[in-house]
ROSE-976403 format. One record per atom (N, C-alpha, C): x, y negated, z; residue in three letters. Coordinates in steps of 0.1 Angstrom, whole numbers, padded with zeros to 4 digits, always signed. Layout:
XYZALA
...
REM end
This chain:
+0447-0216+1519UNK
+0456-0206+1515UNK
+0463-0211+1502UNK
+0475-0207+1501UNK
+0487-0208+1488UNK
+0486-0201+1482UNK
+0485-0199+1466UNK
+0494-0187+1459UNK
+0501-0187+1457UNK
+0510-0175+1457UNK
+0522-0171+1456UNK
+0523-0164+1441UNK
+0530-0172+1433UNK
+0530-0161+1417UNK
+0540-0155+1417UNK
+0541-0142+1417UNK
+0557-0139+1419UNK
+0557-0133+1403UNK
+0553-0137+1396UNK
+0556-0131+1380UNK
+0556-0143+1377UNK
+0572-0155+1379UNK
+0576-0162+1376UNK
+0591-0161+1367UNK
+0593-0173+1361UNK
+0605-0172+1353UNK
+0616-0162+1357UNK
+0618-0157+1350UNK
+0634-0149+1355UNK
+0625-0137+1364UNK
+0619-0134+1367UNK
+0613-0122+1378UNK
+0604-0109+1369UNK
+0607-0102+1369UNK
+0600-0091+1365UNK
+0596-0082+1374UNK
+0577-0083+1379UNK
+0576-0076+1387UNK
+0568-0063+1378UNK
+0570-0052+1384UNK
+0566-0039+1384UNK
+0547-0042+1385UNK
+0541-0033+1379UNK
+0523-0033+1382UNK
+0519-0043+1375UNK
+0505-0045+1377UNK
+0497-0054+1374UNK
+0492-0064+1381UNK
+0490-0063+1399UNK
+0487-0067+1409UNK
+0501-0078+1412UNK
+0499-0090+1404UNK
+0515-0102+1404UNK
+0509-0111+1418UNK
+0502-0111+1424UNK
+0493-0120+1426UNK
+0495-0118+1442UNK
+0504-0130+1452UNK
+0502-0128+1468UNK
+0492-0139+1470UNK
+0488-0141+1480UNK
+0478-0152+1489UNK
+0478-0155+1502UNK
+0485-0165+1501UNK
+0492-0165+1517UNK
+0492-0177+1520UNK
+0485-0177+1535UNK
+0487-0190+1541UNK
+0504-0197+1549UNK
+0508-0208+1539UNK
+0521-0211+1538UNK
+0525-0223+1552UNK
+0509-0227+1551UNK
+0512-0235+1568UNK
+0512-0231+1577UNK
+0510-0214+1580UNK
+0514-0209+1592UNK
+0526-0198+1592UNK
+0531-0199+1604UNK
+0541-0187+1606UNK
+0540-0173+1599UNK
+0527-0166+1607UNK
+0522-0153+1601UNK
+0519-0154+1589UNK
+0516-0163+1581UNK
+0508-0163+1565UNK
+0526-0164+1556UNK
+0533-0173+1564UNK
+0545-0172+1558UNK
+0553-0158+1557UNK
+0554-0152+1570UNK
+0560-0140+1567UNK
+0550-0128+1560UNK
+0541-0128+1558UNK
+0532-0120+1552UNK
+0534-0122+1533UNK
+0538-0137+1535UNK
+0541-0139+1517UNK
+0552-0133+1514UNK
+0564-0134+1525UNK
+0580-0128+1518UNK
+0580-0118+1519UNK
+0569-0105+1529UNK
+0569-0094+1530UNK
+0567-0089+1518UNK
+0552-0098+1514UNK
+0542-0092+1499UNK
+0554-0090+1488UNK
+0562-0106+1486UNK
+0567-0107+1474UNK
+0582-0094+1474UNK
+0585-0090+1484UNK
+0597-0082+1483UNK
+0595-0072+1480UNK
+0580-0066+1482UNK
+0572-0055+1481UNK
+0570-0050+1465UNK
+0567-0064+1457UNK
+0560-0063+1447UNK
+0574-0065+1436UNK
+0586-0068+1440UNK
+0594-0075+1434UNK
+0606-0063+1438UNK
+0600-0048+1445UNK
+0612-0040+1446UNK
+0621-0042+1454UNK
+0624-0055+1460UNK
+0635-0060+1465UNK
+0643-0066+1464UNK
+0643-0072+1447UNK
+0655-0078+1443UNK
+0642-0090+1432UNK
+0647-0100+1435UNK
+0644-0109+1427UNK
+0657-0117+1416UNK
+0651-0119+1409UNK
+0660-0132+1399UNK
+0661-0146+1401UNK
+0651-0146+1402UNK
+0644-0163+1406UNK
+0637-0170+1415UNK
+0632-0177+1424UNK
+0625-0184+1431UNK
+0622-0196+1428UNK
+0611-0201+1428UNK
+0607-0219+1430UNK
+0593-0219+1433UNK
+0594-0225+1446UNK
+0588-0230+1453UNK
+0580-0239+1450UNK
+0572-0238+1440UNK
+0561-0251+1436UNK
+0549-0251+1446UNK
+0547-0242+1453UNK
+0532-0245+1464UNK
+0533-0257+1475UNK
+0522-0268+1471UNK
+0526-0276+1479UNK
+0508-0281+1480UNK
+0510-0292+1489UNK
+0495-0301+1495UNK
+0501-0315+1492UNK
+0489-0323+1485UNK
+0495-0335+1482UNK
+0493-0341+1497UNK
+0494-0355+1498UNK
+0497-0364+1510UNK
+0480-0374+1501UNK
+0471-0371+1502UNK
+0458-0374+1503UNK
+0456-0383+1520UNK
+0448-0392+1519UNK
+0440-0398+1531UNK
+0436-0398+1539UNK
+0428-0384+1536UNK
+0419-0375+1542UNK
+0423-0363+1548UNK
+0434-0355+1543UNK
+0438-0346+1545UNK
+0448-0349+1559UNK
+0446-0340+1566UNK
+0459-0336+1578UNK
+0473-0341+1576UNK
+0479-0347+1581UNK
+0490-0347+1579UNK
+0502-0338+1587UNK
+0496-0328+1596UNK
+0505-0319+1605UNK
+0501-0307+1591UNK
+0494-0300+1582UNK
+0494-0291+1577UNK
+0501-0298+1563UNK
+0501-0312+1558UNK
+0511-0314+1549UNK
+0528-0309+1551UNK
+0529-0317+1566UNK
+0540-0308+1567UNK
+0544-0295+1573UNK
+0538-0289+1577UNK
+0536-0275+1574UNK
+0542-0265+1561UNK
+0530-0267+1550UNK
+0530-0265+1539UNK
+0541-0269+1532UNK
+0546-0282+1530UNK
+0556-0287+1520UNK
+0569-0286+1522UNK
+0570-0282+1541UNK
+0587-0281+1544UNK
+0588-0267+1550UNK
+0578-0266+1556UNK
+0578-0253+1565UNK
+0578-0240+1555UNK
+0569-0243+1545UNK
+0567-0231+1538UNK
+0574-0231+1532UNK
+0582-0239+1523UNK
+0594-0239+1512UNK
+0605-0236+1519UNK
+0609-0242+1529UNK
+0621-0233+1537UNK
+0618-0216+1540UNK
+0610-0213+1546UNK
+0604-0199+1549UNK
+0604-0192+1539UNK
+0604-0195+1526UNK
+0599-0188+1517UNK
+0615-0190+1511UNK
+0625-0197+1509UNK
+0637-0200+1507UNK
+0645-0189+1516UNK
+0644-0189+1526UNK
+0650-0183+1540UNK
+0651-0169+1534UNK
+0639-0167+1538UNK
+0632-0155+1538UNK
+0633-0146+1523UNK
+0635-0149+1514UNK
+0637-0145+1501UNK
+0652-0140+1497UNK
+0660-0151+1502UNK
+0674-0150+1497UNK
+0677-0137+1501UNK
+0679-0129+1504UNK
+0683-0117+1505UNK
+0679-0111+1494UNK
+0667-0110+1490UNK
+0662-0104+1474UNK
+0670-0106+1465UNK
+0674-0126+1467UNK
+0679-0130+1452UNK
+0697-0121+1453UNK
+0703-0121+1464UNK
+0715-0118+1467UNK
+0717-0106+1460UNK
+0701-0093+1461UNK
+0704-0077+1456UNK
+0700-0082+1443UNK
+0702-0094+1437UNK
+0699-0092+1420UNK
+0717-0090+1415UNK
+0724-0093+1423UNK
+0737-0089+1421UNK
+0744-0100+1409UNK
+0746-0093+1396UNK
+0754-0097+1385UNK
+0747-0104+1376UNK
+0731-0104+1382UNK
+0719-0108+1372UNK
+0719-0125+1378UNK
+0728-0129+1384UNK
+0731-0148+1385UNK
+0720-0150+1389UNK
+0716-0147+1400UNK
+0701-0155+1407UNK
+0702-0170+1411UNK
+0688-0176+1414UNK
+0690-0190+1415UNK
+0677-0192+1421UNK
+0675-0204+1429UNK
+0665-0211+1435UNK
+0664-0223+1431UNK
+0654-0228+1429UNK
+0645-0239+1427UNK
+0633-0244+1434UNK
+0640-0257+1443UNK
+0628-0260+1454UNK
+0623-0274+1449UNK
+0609-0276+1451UNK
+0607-0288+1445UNK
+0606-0299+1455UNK
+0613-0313+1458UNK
+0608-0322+1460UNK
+0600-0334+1453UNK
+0600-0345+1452UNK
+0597-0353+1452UNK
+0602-0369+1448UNK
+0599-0377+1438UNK
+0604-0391+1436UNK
+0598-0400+1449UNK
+0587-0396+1456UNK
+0582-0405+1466UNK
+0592-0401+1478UNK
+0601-0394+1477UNK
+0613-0391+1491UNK
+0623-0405+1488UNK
+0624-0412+1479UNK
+0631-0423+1479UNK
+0625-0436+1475UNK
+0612-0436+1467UNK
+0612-0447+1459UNK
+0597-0452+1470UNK
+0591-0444+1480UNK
+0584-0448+1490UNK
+0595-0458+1504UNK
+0588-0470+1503UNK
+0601-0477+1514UNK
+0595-0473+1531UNK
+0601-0473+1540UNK
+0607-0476+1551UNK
+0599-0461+1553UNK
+0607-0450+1553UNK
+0602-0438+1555UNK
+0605-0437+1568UNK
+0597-0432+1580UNK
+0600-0432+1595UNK
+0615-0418+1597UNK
+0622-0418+1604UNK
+0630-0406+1604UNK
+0629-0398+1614UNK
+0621-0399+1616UNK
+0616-0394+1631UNK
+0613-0372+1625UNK
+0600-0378+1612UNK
+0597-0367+1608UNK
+0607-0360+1602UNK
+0612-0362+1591UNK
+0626-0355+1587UNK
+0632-0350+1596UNK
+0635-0359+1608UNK
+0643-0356+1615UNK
+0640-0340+1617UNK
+0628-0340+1627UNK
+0618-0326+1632UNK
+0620-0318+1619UNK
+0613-0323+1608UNK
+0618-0309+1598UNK
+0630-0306+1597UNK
+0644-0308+1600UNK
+0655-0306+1596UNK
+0658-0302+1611UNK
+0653-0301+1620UNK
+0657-0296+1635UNK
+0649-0285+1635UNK
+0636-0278+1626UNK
+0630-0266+1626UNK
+0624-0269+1636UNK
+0616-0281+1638UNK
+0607-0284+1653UNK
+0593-0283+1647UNK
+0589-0276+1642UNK
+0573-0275+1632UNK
+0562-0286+1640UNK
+0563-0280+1657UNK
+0553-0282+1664UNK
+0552-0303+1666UNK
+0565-0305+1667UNK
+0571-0320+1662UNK
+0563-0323+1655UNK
+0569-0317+1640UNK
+0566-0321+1629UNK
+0553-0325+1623UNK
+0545-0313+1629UNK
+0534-0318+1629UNK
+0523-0328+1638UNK
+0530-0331+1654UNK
+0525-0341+1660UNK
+0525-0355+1651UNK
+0540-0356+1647UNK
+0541-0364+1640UNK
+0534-0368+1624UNK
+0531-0357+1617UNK
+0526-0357+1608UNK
+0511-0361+1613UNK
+0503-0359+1620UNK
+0491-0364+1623UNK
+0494-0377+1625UNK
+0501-0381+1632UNK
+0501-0399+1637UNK
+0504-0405+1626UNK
+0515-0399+1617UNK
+0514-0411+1606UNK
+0508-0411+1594UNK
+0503-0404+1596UNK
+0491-0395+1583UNK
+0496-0387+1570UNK
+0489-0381+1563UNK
+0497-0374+1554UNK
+0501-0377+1539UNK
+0500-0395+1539UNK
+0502-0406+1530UNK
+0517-0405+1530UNK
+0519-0403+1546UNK
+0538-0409+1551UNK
+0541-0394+1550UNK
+0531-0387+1552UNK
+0541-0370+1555UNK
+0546-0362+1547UNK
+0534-0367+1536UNK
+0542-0363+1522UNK
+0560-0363+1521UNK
+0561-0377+1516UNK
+0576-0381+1513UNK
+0586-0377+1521UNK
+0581-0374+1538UNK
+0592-0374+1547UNK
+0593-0356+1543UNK
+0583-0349+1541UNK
+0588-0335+1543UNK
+0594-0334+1528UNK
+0590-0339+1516UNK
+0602-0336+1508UNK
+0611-0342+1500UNK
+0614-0355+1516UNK
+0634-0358+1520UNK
+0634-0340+1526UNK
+0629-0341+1531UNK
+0636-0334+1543UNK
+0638-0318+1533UNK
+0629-0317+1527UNK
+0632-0307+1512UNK
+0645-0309+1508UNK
+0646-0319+1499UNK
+0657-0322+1498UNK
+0669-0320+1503UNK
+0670-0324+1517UNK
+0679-0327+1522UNK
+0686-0310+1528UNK
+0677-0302+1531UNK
+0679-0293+1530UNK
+0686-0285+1522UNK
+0682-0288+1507UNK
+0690-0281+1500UNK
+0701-0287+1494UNK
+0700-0300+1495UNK
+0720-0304+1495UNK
+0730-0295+1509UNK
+0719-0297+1521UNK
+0729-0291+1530UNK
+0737-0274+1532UNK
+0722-0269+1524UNK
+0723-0252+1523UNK
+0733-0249+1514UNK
+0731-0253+1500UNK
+0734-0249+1487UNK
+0747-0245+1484UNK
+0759-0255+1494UNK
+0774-0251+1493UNK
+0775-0240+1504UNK
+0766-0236+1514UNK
+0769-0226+1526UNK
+0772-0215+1517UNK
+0779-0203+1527UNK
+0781-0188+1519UNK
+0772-0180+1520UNK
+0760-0186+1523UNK
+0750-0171+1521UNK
+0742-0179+1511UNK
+0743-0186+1503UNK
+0743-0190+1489UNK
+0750-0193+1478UNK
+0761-0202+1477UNK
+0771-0206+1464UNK
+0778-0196+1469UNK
+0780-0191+1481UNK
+0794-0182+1488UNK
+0786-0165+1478UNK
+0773-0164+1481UNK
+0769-0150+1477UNK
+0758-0151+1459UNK
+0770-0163+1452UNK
+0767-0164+1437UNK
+0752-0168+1436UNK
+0747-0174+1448UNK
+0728-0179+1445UNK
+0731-0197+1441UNK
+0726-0203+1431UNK
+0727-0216+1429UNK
+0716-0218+1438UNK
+0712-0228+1443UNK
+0703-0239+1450UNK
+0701-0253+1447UNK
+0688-0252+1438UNK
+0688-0270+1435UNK
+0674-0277+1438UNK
+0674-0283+1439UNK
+0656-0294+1435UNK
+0654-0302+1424UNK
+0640-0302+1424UNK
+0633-0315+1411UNK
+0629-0326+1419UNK
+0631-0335+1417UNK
+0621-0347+1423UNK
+0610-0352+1413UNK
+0600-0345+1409UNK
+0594-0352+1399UNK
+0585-0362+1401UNK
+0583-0374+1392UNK
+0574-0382+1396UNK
+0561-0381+1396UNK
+0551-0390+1388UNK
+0540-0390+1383UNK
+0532-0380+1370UNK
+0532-0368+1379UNK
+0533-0356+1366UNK
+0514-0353+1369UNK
+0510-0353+1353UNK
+0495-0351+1351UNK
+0495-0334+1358UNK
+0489-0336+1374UNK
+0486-0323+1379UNK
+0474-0324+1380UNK
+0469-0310+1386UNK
+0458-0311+1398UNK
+0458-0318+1406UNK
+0467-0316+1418UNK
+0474-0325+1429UNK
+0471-0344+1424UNK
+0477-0345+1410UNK
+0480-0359+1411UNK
+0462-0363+1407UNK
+0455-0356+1403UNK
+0444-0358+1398UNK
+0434-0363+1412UNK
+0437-0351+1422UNK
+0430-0354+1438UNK
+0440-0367+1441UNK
+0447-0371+1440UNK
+0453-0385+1447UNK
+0443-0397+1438UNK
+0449-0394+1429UNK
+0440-0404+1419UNK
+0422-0406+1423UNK
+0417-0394+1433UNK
+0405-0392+1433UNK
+0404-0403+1447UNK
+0415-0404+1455UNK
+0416-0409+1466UNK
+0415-0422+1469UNK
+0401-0429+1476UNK
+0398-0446+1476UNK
+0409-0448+1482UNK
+0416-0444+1491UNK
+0425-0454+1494UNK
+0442-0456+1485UNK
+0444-0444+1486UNK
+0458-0448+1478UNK
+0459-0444+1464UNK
+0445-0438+1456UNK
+0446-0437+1442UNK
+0446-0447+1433UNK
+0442-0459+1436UNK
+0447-0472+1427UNK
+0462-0476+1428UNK
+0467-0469+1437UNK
+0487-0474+1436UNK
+0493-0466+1425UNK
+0484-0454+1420UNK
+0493-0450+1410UNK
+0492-0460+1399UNK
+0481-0465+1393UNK
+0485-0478+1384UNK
+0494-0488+1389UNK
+0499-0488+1399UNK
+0508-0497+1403UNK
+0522-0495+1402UNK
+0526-0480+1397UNK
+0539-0473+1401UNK
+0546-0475+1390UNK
+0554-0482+1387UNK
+0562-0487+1376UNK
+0565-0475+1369UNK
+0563-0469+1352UNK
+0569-0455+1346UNK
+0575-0466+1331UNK
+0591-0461+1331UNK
+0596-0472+1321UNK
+0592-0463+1307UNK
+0590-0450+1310UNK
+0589-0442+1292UNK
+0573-0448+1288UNK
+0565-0448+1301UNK
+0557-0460+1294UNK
+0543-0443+1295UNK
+0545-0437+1299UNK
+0535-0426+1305UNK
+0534-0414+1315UNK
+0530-0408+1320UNK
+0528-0400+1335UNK
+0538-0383+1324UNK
+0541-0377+1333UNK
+0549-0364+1324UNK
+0539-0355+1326UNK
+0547-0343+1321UNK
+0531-0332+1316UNK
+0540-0322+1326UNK
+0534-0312+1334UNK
+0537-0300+1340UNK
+0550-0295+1329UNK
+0546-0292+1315UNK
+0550-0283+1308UNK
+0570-0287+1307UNK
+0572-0305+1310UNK
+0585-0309+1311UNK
+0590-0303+1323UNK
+0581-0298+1335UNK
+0592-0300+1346UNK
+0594-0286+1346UNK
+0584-0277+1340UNK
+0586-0262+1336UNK
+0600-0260+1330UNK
+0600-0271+1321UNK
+0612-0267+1310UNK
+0628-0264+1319UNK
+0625-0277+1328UNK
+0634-0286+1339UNK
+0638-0269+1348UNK
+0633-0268+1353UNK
+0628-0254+1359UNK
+0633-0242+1351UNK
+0635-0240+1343UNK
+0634-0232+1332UNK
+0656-0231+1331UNK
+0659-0245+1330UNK
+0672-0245+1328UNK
+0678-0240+1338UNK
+0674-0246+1352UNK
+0683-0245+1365UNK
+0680-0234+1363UNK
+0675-0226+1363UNK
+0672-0207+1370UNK
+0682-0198+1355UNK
+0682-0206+1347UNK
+0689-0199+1333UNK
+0706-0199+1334UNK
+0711-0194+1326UNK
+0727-0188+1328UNK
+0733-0202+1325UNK
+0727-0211+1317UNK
+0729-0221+1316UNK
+0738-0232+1321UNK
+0733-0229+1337UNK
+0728-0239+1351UNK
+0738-0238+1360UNK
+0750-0228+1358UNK
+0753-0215+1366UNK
+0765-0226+1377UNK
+0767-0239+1370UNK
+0778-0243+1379UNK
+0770-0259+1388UNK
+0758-0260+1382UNK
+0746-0269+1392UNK
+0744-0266+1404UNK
+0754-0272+1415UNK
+0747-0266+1427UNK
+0749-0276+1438UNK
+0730-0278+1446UNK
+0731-0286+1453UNK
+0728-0300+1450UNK
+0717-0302+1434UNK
+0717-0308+1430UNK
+0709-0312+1434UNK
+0698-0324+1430UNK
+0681-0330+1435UNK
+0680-0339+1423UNK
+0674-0332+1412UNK
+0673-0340+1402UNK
+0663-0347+1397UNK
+0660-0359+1392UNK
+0650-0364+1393UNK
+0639-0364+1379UNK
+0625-0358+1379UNK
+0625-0358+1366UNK
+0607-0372+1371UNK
+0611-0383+1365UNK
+0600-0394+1371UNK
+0599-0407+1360UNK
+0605-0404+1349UNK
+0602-0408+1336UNK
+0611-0425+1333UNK
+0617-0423+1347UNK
+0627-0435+1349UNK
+0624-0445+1358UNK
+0613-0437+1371UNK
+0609-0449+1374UNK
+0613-0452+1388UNK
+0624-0437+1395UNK
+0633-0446+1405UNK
+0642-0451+1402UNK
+0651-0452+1388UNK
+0664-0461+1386UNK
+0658-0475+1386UNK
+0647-0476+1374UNK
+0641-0490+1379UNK
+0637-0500+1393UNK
+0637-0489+1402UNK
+0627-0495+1421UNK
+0640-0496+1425UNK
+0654-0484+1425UNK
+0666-0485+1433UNK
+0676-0486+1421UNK
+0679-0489+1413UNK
+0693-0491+1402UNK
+0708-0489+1407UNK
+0706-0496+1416UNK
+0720-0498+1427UNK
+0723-0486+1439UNK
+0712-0480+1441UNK
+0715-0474+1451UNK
+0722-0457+1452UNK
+0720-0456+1438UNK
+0726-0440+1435UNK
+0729-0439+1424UNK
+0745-0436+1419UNK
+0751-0434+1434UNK
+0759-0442+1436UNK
+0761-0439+1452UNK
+0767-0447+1463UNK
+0783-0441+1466UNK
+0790-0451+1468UNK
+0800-0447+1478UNK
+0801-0447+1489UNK
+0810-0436+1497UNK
+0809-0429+1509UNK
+0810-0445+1519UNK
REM end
């Protein structure tokens, strides 16, 4: 199961009881979260960001990575915007998190993206088992990504005053990065992962990061995928972004 905090930035919920619990890899747990949070949040929200995710571990599944990382963040994106819409004149905004490993991991299969971006779950997750949840990570948050470049200019968002953006953060001292690090097979590549500031970021930066886009600030950002990774995909791709058409 996921938590859902819905007494996040910009949100003022009513009670004491802030707190949903919902399983984000499935259908039913999904709509049981956007039910909870509409419930508890009156109907109108300010803000959203999507930070619940499952790392891409060895061991772990890779059909509930993607599940969890694309399935649930879209569902919960989907499924919400109507709230952020009855915040009206109060400039609502979404914040979805991807990922630096959506570009700076090489020869990502497109097979999976593909399925996440066609809403083929059942796909997605065949596929996410075969190529384990090392590969399923990155592909579901391209496919994060790619999502919210594609949404963000639609009119039942920029059209209905909601901004839409992503983080890609890199090597940030989590939980998450703590269990990868715990991982024999692929936790020795994080010493391998080039960081030019010369150390891993703290949660409390990408908070900040987070903090802006959802603020009055931010209000003309839309559709962005920003990267917060301490510099270490301009170093792997220099040349590659940006590109011309």
């Amino acid at each position: 199961a996921i938590g859902v905090d819905v007494n996040a930035i910009g949100v003022d919920v009513p009670g004491d009881d802030d707190t949903v619990v919902a399983d984000l890899g499935t259908r039913e747990g999904r709509t049981t979260a956007v039910a909870a949070v509409e419930q508890r949040a009156a109907g109108a929200l300010d803000g959203i960001v999507t930070f619940a995710g499952l790392g891409g571990t060895s061991t772990r599944p890779g059909s509930i990575v993607a599940s969890v990382n694309y399935f649930g963040t879209v569902a919960l994106l989907e499924g919400l915007r109507p709230a952020l819409e009855k915040a009206g004149s109060r400039q609502p905004a979404a914040v979805a998190i991807s990922s630096n490993s959506s570009t700076v991991q090489p020869r990502l299969p497109p097979t999976l993206v593909d399925a996440c971006l066609a809403g083929d779950e059942d796909e997605a997750r065949r596929l996410g088992d075969e190529l384990g949840a090392p590969v399923a990570y990155p592909c579901a948050k391209l496919a994060v990504a790619r999502w919210v470049r594609r949404n963000a200019p639609a009119a039942e968002w920029a059209g209905a005053g909601i901004t839409l953006n992503a983080i890609a953060p890199g090597y940030i001292e989590t939980p998450m990065t703590a269990e990868i690090r715990r991982d024999e097979k692929i936790g020795p590549l994080l010493d391998q992962f080039p960081i030019p500031v010369g150390r891993p970021g703290r949660p409390e930066e990408i908070a900040a990061l987070v903090a802006f886009l959802l603020g009055p600030d931010a209000r003309y950002i839309c559709g962005s995928v920003m990267l917060a990774d301490g510099g270490s995909e301009a170093v792997l791709r220099p040349d590659h972004w940006p590109a011309a058409w």
